[in-house]
Structures are given as C-alpha cells and as structure tokens.
DSSP file (Angstrom, degrees, kcal/mol; ACC not computed):
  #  RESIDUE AA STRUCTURE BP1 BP2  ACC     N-H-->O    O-->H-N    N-H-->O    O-->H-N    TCO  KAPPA ALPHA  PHI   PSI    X-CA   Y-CA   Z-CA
    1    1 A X              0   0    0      0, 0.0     3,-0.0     0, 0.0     0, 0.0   0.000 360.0 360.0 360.0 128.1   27.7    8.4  103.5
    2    2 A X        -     0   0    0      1,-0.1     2,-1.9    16,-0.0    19,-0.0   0.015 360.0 -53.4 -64.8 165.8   27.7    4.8  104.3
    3    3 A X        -     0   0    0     15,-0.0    16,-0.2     1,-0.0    17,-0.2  -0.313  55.6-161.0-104.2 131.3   25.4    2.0  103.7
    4    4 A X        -     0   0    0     -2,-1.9     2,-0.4    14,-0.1    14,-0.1  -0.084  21.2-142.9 -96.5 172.7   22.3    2.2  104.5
    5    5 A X        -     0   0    0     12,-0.0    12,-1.7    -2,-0.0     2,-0.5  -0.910  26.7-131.4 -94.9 114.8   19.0    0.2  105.2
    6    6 A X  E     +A   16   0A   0     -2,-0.4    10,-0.2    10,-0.2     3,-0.1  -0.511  34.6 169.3 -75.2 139.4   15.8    1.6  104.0
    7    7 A X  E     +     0   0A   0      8,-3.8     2,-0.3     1,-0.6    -1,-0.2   0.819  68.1   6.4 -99.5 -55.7   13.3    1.3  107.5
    8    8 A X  E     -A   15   0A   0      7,-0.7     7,-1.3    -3,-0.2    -1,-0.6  -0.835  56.2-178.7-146.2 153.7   10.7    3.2  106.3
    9    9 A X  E     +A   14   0A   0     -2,-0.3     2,-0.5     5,-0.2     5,-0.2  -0.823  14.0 160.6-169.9 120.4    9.4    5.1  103.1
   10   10 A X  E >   -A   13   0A   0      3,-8.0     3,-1.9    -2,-0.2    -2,-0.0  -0.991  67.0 -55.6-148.5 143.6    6.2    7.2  102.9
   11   11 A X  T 3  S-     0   0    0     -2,-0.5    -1,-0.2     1,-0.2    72,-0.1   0.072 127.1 -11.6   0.7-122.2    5.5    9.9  100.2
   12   12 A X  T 3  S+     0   0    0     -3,-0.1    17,-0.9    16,-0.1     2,-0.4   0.650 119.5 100.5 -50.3 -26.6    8.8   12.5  100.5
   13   13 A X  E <   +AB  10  28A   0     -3,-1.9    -3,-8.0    15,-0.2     2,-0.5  -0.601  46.2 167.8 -95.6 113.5    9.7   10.7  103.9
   14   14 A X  E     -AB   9  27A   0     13,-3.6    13,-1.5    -2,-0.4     2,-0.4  -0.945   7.6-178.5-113.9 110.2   12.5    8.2  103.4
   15   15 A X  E     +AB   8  26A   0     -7,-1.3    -8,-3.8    -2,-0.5    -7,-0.7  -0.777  10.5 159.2-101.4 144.7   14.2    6.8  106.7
   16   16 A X  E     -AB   6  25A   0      9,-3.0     9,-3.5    -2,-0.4     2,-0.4  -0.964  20.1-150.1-162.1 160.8   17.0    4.5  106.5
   17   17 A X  E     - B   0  24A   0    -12,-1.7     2,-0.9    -2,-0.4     7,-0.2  -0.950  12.0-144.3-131.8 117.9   19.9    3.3  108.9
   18   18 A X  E >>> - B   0  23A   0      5,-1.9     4,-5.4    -2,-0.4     5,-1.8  -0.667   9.8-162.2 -95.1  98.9   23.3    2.1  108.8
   19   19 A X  T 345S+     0   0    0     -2,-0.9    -1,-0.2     1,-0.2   -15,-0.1   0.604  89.3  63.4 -64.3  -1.4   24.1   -0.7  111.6
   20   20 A X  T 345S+     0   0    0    -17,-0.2    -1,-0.2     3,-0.1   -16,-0.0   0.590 123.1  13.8 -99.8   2.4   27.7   -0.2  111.2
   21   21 A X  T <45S-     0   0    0     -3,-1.2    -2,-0.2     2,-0.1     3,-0.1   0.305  95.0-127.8 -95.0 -37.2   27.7    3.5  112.3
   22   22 A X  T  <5 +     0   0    0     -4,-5.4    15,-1.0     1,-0.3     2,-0.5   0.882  56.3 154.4  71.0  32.1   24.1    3.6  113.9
   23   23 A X  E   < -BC  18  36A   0     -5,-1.8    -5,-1.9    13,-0.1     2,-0.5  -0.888  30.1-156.2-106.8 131.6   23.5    6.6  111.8
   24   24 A X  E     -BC  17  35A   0     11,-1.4    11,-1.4    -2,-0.5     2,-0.5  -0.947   2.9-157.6-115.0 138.8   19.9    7.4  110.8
   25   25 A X  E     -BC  16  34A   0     -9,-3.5    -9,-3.0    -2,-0.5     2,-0.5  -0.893  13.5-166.5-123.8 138.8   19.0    9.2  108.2
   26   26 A X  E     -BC  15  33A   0      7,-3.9     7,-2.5    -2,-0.5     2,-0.4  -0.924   9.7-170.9 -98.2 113.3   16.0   11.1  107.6
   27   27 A X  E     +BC  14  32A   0    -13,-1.5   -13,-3.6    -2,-0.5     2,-0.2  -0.957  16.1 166.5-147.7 108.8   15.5   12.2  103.4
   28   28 A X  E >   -BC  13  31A   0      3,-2.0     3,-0.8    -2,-0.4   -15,-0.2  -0.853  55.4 -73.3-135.3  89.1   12.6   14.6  103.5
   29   29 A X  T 3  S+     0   0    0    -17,-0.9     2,-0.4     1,-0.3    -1,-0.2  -0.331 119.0   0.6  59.7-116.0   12.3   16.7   99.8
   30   30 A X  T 3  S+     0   0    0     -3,-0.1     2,-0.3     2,-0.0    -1,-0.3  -0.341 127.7  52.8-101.1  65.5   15.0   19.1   99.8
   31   31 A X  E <   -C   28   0A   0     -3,-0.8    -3,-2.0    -2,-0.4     2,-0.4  -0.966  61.5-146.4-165.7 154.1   17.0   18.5  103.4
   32   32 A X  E     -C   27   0A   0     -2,-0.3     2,-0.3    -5,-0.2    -5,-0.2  -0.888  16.4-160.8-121.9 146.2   18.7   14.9  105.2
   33   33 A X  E     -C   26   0A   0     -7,-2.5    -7,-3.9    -2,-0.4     2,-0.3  -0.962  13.0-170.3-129.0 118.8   18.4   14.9  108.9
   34   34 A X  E     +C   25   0A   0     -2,-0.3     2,-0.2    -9,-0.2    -9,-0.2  -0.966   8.1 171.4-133.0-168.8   20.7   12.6  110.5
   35   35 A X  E     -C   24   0A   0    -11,-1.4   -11,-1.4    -2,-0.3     2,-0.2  -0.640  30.8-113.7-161.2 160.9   21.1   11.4  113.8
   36   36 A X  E >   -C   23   0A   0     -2,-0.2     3,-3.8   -13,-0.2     5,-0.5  -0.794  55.3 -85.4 -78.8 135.0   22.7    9.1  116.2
   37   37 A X  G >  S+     0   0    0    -15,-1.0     3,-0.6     1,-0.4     4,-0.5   0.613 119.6  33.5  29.5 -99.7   20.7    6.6  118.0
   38   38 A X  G 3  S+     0   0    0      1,-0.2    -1,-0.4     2,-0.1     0, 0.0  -0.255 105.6  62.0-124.9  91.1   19.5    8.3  120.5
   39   39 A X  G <  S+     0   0    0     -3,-3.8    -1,-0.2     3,-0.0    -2,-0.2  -0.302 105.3  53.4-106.7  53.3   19.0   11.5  119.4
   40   40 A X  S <> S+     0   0    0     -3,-0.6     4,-1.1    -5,-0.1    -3,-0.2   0.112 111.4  48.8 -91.5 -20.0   16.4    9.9  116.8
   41   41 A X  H  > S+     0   0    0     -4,-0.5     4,-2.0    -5,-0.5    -3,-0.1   0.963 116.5  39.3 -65.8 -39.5   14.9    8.4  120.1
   42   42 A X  H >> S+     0   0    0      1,-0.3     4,-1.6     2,-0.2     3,-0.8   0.956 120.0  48.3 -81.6 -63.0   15.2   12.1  121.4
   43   43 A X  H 3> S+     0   0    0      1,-0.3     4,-1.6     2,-0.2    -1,-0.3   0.770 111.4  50.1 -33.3 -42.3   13.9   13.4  117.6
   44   44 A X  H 3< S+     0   0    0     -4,-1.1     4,-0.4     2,-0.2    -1,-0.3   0.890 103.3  56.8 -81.0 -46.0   11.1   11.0  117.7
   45   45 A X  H XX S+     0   0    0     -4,-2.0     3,-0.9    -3,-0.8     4,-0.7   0.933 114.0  46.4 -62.6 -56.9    9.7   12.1  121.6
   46   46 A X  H >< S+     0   0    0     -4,-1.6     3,-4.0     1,-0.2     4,-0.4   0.964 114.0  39.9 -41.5 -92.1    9.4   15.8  120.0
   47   47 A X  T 3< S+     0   0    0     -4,-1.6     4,-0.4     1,-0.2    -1,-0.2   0.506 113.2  59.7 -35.7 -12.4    7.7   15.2  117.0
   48   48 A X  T <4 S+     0   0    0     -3,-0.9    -1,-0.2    -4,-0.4    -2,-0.2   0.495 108.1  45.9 -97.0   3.5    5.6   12.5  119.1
   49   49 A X  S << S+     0   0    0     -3,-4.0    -2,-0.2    -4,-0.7    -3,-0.1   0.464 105.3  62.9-126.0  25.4    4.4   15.5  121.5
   50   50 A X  S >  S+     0   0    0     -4,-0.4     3,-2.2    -5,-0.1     2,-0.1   0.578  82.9 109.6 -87.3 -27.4    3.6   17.8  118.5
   51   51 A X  T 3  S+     0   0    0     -4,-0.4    -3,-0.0     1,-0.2    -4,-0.0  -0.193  79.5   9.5 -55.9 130.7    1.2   15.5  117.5
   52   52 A X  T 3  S+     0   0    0     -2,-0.1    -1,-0.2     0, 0.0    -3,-0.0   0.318 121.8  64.1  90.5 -27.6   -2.3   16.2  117.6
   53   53 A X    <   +     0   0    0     -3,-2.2     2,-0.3     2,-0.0    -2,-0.1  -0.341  66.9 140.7-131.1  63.5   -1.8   20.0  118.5
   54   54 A X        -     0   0    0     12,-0.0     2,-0.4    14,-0.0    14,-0.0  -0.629  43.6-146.9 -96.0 165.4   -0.1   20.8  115.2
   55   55 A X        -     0   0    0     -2,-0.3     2,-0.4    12,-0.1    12,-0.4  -0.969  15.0-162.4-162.1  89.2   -1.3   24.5  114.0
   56   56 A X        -     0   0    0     -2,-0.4     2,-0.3    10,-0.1    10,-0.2  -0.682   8.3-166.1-105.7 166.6   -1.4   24.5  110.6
   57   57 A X  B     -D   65   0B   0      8,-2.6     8,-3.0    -2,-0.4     2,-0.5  -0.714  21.3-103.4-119.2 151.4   -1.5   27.7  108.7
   58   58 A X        -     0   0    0     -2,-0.3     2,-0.3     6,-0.2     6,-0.2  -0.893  34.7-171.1 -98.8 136.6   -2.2   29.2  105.5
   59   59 A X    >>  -     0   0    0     -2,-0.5     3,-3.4     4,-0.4     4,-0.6  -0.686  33.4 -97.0-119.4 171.9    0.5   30.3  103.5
   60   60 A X  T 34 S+     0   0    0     -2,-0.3    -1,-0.1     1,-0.3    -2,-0.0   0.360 116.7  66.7 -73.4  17.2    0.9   32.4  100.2
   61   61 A X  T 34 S-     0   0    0      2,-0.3    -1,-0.3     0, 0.0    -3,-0.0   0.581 122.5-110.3 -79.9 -15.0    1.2   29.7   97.9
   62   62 A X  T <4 S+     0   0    0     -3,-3.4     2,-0.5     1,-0.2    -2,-0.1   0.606  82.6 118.4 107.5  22.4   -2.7   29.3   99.1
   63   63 A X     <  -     0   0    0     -4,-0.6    -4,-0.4    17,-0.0    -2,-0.3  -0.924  63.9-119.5-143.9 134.4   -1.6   25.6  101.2
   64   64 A X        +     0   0    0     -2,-0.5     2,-0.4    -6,-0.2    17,-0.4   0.017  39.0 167.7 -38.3 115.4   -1.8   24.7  105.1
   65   65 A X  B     -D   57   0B   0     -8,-3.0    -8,-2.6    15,-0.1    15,-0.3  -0.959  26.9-151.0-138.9 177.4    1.1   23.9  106.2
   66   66 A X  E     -E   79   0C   0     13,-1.3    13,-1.2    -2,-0.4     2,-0.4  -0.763  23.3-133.7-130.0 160.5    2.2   23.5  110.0
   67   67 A X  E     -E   78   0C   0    -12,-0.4     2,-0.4    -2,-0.2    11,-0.2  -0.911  12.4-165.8-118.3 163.2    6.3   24.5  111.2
   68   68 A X  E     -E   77   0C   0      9,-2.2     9,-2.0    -2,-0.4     2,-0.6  -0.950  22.3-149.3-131.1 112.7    8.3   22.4  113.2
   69   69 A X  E     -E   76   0C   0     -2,-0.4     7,-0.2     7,-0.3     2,-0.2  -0.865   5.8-135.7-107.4 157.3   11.4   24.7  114.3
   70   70 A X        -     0   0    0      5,-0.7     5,-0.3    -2,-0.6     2,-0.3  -0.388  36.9 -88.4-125.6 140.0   14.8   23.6  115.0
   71   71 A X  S    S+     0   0    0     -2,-0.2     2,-0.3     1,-0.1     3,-0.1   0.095 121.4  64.6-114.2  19.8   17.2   24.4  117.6
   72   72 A X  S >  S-     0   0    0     -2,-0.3     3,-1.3     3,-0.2    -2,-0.4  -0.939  82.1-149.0-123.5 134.8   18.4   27.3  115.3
   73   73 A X  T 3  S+     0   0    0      1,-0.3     2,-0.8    -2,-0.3    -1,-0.2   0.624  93.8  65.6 -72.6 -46.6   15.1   29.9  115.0
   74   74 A X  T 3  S+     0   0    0     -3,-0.1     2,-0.4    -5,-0.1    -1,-0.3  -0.247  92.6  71.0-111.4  24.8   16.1   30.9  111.7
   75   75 A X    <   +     0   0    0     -3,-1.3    -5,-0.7    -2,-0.8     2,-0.3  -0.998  58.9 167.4-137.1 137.7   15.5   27.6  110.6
   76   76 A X  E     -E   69   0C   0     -2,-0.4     2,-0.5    -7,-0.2    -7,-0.3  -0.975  23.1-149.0-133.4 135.2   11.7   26.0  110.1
   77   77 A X  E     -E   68   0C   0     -9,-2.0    -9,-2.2    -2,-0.3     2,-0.1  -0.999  12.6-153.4-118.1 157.7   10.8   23.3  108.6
   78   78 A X  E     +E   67   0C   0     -2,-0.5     2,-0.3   -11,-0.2   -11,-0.2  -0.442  12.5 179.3-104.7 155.6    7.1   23.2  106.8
   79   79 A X  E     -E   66   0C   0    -13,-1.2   -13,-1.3    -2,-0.1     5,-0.2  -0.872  22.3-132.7-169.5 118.2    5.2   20.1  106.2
   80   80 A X     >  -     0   0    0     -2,-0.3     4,-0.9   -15,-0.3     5,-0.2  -0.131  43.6 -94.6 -57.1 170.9    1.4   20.0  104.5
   81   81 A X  H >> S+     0   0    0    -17,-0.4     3,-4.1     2,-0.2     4,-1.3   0.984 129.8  48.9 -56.3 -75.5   -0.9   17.9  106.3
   82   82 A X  H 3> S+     0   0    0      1,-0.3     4,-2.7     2,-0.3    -1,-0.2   0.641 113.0  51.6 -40.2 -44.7   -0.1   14.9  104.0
   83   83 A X  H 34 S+     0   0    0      2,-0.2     4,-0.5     1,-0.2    -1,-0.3   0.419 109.5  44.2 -61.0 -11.2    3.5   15.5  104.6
   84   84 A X  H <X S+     0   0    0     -3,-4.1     4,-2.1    -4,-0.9    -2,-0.3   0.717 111.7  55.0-107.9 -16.9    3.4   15.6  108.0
   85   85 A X  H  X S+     0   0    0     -4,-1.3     4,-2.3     2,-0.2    -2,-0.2   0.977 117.1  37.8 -17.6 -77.9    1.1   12.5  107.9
   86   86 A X  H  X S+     0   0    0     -4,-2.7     4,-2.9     1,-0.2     5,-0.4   0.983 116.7  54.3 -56.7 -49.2    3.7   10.6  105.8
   87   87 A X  H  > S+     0   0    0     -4,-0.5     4,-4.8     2,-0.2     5,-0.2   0.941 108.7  42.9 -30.3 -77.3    6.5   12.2  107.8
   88   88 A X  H  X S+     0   0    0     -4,-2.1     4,-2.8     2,-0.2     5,-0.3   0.993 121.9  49.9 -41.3 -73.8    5.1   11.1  111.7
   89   89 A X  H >X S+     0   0    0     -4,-2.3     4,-3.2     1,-0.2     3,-0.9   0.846 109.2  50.0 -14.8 -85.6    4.5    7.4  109.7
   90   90 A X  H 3X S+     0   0    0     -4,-2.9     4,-2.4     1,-0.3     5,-0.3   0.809 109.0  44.1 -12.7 -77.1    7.5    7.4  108.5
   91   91 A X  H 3X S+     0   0    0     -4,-4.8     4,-0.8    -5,-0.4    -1,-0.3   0.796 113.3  55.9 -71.3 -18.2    9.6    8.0  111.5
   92   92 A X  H <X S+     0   0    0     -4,-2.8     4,-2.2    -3,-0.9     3,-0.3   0.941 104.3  48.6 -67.7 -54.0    7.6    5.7  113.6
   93   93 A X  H  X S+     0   0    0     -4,-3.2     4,-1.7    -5,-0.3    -2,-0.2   0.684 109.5  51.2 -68.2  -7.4    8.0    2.9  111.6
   94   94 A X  H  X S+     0   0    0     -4,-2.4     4,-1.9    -5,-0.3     5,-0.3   0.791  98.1  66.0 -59.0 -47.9   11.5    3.2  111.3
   95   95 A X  H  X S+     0   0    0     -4,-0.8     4,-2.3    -5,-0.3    -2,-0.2   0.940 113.1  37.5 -56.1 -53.4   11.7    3.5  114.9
   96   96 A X  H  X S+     0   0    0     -4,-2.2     4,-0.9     2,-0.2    -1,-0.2   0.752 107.3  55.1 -97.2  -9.5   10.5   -0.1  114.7
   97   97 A X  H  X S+     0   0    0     -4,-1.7     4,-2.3     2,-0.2    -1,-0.2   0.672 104.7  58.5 -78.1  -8.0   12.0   -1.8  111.9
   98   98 A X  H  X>S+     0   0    0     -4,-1.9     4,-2.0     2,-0.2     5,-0.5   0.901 100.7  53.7 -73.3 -41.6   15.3   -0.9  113.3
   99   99 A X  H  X5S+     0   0    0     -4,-2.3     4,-1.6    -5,-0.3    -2,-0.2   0.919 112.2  48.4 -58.8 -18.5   14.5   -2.7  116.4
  100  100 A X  H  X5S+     0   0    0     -4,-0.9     4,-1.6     1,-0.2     5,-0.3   0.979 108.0  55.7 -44.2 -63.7   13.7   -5.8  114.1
  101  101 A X  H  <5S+     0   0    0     -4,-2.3    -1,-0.2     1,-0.3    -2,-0.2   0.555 110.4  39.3 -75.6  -5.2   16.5   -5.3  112.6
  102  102 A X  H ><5S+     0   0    0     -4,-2.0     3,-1.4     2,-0.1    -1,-0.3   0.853 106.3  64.0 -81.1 -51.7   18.7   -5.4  115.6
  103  103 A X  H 3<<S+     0   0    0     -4,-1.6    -2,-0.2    -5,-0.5    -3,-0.1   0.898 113.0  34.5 -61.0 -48.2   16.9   -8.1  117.1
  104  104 A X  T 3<        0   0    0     -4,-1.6    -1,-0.3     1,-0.2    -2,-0.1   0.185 360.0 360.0-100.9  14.8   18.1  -10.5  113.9
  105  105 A X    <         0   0    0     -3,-1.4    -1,-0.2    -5,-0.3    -2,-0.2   0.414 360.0 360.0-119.1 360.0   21.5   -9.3  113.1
C-alpha cells in the first residue's frame, strides 16, 4: 500500500488518498474499500441516493442496523445508525479535501 493522506476520519470511518496513484482508500472496522478516482465519485453517487431512505432493521444482537449490498449478493455490509452517520460524513468530506488537496499540489 502506498502513501497515503488522511482526508477524513469520523468514528470507524477513515478515508485517505494517495496522489501518486489516485487511490482512495476507505478503512471501515474490519474491511478497506479502495477505489480509483472515479469510482469513489461513482461510490459516493450510491451511497448519496441511499440517503434518507435507509431501512434500518433489528438484528439479533438486539441493534438497528441498515445493509448496503455490493455488487456481489453474498456480500452486505451493515452499518448502525451512528456508523452510517460517521460513514456518509466521512466519505463526503474526503470527497472535498481531496479536491483541496489537488487544487494546492
């Protein structure tokens, strides 16, 4: 893994991005999402038109959690209110301190 830039950092959600590869990486508990460019633009456009009709659930540890599934079904990932709070934060303000950070390098 190269080196990266932290953008953003909000409870379990850590983003950070490496300008010399233009890889972002997403550090969420136990899983990294990364990405090119744009498909974090493309990531970011999903997760921004889940927002607001998220469908959270109870589950048998006895806490709400919402899924977001993934473009294999046998993969989900789960996120608590407060985790998908920090999450959504998170990946938005990353979205804009990398353009800062483009803008001055």
């Amino acid at each position: 893994m190269c080196k990266s830039t932290t953008l953003s950092s909000k409870g379990n959600t850590t983003v950070s991005y490496c300008s010399g590869c233009q890889s972002h990486y997403i550090w969420q508990n136990s899983f990294i999402l990364t990405f090119n460019p744009a498909q974090y633009d493309c990531f970011l456009e999903e997760i921004k038109s889940r927002m607001g009709v998220e469908d959270f659930m109870k589950f048998p540890d006895g806490v709400y959690r919402m899924m977001l599934p993934t473009p294999m079904p046998e993969v989900l990932f789960t996120f608590s209110e407060e985790e998908w709070q920090d999450f959504t934060n998170a990946l938005f303000e990353a979205y804009y301190m990398r353009e800062v950070y483009q803008l001055i390098n």
